[in-house]
TORKOLPA-146933 format. One record per atom (N, C-alpha, C): residue number from 1; atom name; x, y, z. Coordinates in nm, 3 decimals, always signed. Example, Ala and Ser with C-alpha at 12.3 -4.5 7.8 and 13.67 -1.06 7.14 Angstrom:
SITE   num   atomo         x         y         z
SITE     1       N    +1.319    -0.569    +0.780
SITE     1      CA    +1.230    -0.450    +0.780
SITE     1       C    +1.320    -0.330    +0.780
SITE     2       N    +1.285    -0.225    +0.708
SITE     2      CA    +1.367    -0.106    +0.714
SITE     2       C    +1.290    +0.003    +0.787
REM end
This chain:
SITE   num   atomo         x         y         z
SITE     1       N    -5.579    -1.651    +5.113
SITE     1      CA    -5.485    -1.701    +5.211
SITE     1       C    -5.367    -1.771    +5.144
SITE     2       N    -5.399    -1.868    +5.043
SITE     2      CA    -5.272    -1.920    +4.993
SITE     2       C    -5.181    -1.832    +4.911
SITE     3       N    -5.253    -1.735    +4.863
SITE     3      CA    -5.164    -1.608    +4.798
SITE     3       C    -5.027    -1.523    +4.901
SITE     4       N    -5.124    -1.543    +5.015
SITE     4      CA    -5.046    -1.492    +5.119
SITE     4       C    -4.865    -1.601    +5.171
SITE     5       N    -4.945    -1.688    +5.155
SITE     5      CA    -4.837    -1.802    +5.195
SITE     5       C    -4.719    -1.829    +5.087
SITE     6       N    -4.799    -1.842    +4.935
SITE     6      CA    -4.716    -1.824    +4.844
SITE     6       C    -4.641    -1.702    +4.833
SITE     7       N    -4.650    -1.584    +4.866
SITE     7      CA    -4.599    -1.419    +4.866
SITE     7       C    -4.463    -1.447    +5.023
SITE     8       N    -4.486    -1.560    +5.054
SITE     8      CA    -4.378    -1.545    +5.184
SITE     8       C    -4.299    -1.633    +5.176
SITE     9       N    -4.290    -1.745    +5.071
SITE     9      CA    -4.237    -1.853    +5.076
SITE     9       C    -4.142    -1.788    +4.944
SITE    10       N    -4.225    -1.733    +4.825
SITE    10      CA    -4.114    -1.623    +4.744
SITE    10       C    -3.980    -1.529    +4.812
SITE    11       N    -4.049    -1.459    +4.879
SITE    11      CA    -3.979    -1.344    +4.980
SITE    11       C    -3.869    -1.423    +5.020
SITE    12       N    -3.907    -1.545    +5.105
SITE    12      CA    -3.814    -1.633    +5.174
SITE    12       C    -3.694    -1.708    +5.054
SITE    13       N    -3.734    -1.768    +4.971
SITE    13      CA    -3.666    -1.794    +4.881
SITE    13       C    -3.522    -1.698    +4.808
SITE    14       N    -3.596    -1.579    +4.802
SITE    14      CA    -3.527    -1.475    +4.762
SITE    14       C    -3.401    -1.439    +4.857
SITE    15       N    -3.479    -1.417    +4.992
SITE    15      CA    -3.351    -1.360    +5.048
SITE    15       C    -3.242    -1.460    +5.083
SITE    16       N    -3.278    -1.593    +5.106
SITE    16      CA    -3.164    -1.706    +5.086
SITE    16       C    -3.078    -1.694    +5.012
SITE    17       N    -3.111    -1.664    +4.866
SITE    17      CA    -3.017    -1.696    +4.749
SITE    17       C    -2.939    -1.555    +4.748
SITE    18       N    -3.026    -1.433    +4.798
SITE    18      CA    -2.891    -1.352    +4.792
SITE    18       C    -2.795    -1.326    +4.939
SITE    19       N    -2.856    -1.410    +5.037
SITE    19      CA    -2.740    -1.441    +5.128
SITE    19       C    -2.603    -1.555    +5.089
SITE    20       N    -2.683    -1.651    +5.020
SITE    20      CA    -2.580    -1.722    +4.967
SITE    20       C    -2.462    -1.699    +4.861
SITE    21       N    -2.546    -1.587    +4.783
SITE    21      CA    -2.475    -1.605    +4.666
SITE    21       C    -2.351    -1.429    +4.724
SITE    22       N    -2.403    -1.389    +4.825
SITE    22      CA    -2.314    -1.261    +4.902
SITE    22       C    -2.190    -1.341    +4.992
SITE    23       N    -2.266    -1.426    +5.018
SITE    23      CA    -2.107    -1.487    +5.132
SITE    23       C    -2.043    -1.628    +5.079
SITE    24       N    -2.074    -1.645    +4.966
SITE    24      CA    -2.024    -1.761    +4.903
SITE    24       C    -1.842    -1.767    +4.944
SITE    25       N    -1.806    -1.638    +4.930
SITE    25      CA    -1.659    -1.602    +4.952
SITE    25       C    -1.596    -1.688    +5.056
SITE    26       N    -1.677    -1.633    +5.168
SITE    26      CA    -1.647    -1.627    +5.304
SITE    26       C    -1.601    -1.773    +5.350
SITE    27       N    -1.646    -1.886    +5.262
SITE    27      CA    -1.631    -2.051    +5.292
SITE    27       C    -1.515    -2.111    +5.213
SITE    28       N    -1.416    -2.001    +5.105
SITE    28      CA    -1.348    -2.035    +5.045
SITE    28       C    -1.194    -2.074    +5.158
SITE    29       N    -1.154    -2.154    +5.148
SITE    29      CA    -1.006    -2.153    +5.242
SITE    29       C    -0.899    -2.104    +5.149
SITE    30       N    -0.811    -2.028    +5.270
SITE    30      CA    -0.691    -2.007    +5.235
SITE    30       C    -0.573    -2.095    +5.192
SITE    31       N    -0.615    -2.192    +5.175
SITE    31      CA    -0.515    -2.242    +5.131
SITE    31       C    -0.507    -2.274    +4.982
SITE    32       N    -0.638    -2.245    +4.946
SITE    32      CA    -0.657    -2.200    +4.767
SITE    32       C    -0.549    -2.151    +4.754
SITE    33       N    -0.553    -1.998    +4.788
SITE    33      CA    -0.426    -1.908    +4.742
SITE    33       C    -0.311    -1.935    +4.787
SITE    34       N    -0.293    -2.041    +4.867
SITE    34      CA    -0.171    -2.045    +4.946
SITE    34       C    -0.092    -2.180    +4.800
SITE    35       N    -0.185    -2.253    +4.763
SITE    35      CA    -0.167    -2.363    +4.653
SITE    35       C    -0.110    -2.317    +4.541
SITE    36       N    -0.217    -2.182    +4.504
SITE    36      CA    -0.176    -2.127    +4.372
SITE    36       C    -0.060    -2.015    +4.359
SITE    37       N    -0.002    -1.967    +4.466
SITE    37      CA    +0.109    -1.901    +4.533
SITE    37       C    +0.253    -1.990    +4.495
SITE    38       N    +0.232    -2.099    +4.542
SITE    38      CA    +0.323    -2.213    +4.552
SITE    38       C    +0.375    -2.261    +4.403
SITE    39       N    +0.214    -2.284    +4.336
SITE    39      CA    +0.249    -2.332    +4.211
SITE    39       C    +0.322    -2.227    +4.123
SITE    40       N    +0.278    -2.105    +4.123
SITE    40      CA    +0.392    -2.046    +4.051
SITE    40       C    +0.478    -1.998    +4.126
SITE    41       N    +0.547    -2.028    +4.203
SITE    41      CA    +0.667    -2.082    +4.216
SITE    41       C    +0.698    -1.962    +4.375
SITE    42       N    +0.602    -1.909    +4.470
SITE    42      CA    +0.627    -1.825    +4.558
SITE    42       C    +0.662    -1.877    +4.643
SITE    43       N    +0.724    -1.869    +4.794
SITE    43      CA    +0.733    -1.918    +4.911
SITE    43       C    +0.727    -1.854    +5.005
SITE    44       N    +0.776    -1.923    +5.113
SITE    44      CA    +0.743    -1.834    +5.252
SITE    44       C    +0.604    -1.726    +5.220
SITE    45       N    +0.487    -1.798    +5.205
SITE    45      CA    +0.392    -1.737    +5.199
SITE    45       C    +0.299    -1.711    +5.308
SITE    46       N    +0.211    -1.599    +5.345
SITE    46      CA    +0.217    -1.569    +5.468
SITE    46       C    +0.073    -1.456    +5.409
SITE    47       N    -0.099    -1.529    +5.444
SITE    47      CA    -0.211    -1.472    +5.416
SITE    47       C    -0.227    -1.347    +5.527
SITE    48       N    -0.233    -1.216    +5.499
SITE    48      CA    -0.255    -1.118    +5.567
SITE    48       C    -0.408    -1.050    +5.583
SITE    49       N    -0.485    -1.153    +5.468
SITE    49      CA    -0.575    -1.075    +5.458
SITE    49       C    -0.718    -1.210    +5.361
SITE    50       N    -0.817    -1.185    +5.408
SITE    50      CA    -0.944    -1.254    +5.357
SITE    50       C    -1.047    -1.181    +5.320
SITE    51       N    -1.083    -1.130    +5.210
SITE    51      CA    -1.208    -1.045    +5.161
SITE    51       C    -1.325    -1.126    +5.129
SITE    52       N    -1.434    -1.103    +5.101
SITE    52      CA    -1.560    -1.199    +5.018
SITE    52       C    -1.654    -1.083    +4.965
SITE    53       N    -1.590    -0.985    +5.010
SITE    53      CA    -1.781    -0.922    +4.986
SITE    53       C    -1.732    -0.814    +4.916
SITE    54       N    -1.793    -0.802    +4.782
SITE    54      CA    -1.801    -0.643    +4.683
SITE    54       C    -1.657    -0.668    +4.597
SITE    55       N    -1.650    -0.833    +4.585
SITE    55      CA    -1.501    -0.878    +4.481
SITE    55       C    -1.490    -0.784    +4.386
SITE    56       N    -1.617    -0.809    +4.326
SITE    56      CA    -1.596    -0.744    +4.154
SITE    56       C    -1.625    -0.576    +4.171
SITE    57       N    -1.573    -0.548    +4.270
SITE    57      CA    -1.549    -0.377    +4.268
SITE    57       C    -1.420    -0.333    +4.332
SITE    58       N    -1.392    -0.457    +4.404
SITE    58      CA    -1.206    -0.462    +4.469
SITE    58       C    -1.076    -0.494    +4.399
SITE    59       N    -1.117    -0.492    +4.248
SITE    59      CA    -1.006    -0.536    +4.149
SITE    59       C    -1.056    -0.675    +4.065
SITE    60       N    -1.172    -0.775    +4.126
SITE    60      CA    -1.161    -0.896    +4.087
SITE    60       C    -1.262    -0.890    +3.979
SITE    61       N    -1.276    -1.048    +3.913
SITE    61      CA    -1.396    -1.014    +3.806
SITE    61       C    -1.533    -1.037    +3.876
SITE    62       N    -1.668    -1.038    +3.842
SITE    62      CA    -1.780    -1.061    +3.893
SITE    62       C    -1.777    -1.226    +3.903
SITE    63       N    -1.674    -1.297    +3.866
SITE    63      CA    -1.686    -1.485    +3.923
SITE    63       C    -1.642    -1.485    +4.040
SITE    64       N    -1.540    -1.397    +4.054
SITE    64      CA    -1.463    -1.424    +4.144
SITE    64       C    -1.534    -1.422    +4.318
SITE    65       N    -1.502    -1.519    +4.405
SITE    65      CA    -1.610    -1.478    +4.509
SITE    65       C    -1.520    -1.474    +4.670
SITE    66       N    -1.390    -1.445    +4.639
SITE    66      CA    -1.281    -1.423    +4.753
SITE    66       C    -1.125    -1.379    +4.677
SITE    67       N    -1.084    -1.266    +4.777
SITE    67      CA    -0.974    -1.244    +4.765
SITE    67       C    -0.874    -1.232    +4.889
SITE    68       N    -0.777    -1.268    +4.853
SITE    68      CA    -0.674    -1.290    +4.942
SITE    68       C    -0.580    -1.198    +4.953
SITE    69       N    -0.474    -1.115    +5.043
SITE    69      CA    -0.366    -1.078    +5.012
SITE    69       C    -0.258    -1.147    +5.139
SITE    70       N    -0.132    -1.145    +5.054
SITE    70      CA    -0.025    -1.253    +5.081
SITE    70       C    +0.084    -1.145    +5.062
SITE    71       N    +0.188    -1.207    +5.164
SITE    71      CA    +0.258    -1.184    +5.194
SITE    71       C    +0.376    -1.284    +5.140
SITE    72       N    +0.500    -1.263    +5.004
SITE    72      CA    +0.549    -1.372    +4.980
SITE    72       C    +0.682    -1.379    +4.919
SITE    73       N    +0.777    -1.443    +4.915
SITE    73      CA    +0.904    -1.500    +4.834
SITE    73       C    +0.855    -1.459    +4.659
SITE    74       N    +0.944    -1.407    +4.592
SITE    74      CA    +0.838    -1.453    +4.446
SITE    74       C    +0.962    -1.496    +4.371
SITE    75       N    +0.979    -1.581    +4.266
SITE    75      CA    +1.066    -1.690    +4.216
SITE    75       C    +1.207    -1.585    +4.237
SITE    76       N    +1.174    -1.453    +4.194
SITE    76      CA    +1.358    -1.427    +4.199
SITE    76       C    +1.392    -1.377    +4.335
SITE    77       N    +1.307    -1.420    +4.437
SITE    77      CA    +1.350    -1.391    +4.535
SITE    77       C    +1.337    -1.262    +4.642
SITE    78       N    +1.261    -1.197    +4.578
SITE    78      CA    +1.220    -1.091    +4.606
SITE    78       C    +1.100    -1.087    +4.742
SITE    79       N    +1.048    -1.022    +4.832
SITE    79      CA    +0.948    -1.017    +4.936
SITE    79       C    +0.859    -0.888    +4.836
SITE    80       N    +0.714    -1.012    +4.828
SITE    80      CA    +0.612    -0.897    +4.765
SITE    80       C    +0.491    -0.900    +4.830
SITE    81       N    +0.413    -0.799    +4.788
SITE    81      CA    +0.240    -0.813    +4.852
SITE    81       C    +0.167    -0.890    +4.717
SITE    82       N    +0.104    -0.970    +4.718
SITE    82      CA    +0.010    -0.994    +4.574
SITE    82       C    -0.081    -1.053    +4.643
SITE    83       N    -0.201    -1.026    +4.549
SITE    83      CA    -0.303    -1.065    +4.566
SITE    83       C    -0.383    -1.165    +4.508
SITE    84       N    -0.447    -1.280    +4.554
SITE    84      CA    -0.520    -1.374    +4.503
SITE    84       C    -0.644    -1.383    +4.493
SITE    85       N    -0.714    -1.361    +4.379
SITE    85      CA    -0.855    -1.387    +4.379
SITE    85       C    -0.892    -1.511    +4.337
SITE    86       N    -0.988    -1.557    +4.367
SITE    86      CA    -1.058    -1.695    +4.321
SITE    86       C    -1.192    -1.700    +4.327
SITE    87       N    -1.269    -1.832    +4.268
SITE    87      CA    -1.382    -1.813    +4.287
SITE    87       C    -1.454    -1.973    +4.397
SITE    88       N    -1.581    -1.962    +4.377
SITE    88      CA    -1.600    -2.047    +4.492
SITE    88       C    -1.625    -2.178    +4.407
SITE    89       N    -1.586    -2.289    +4.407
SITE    89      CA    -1.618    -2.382    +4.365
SITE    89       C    -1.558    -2.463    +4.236
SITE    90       N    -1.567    -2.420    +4.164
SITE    90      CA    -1.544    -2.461    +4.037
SITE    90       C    -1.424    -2.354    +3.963
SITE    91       N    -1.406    -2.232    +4.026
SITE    91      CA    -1.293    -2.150    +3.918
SITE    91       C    -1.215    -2.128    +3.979
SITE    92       N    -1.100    -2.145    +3.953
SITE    92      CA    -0.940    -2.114    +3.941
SITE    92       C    -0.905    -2.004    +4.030
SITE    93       N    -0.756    -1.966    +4.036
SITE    93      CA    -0.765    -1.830    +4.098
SITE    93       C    -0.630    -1.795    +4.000
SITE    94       N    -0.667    -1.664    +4.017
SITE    94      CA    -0.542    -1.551    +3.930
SITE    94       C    -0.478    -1.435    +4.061
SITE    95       N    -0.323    -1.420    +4.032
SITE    95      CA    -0.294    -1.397    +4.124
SITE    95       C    -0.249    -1.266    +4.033
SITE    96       N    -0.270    -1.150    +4.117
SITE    96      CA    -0.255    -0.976    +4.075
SITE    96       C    -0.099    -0.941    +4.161
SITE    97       N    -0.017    -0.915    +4.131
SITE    97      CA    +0.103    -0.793    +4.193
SITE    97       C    +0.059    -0.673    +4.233
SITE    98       N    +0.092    -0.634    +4.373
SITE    98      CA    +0.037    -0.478    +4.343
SITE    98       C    +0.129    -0.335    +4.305
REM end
């Protein structure tokens, strides 16, 4: 019987961590990318778009746990699409041109 209990409390364990570690994205705010947009030097920025799921097969690296696409000013003035990936918590974000 306790084999049984221990075999469900594993199971249970398991599927938590890969719900968590699948939608980690999903809790990131936009205004990450809207910050790191700004800092190098974009404006009139304008989020068209929020991804989380299958980053590191959508262009980003496997840290990365949200991507953004924006709509924006870019220093010379120009109206571009780029994209912001970031990660959840602790890493940075890098912003892609497309």
């Amino acid at each position: 019987m306790n084999i049984d209990r221990f075999s469900v409390v594993v199971v249970v364990v398991i599927v938590v961590l890969v719900a968590l570690m699948s939608c980690r994205g999903c809790t990131v705010s936009d205004q990450v990318a809207i910050k790191a947009l700004e800092t190098s030097g974009f404006s009139d920025i304008k989020i068209v778009d929020h991804s989380w799921f299958a980053i590191g097969v959508r262009g980003g690296s496997d840290s990365d746990a949200a991507r953004f696409t924006a709509e924006a000013t870019n220093p010379v003035g120009k109206r571009v699409t780029v994209e912001v990936f970031t990660g959840w918590l602790f890493k940075g974000a890098t912003i892609r041109s497309q």
